[in-house]
Every structure is written in structure tokens, then in C-alpha cells.
C-alpha positions in Angstrom: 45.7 -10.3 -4.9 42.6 -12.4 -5.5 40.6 -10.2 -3.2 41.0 -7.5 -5.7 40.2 -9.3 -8.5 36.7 -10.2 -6.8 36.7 -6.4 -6.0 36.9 -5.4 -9.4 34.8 -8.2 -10.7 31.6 -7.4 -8.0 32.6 -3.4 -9.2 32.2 -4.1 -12.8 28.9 -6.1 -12.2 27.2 -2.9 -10.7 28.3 -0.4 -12.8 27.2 -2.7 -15.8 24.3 -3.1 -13.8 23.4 0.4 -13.4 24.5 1.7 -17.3 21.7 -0.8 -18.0 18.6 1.0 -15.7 20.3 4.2 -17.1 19.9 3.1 -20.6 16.1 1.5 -20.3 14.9 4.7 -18.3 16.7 7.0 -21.7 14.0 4.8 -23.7 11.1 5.1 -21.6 10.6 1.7 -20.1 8.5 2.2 -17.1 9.2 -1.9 -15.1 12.6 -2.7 -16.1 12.7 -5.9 -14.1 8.7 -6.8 -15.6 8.8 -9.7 -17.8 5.7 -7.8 -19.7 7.3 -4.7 -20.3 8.5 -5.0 -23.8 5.1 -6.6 -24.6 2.2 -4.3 -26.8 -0.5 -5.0 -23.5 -1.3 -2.7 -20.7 -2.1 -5.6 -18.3 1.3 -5.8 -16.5 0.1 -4.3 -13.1 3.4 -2.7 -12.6 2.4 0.8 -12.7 0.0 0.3 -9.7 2.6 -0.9 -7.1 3.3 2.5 -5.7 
């Protein structure tokens, strides 16, 4: 029984987890994990990791 309870906990985390990228991308935030994201500056450096 306590194996599915962890189950459904590590389940919920993810899909909370990925309703959350979903969400950010809808807005247009390019570096969801960048603590500079939300900030006015285009000094973040993000952009030119590819």
C-alpha cells in the first residue's frame, strides 16, 4: 500500500511539474529554469546555449 502512495505522490509531482513548463511556454518565457528570466534585461545568456 505505501508503494502506491509514493507512486502517486512521484506521479503528481511530474504532471505538476510539466502543467508548469506548459503554462510558462503559453506566456512566452523563453529560460524557464533562468533566475533572470522574469527580469526587464537581455543579459541572461540563455538564448545562446543552443
Amino acid at each position: 500500500m505505501s508503494n502506491l502512495i509514493v507512486g502517486l505522490i512521484i506521479i503528481a509531482i511530474i504532471c505538476a511539474s510539466i502543467a508548469k513548463i506548459i503554462i510558462e511556454k503559453k506566456k512566452g518565457v523563453k529560460c524557464i529554469g533562468c533566475p533572470e528570466s522574469g527580469s526587464k534585461k537581455n543579459g541572461c545568456g540563455c538564448s545562446s546555449l543552443k
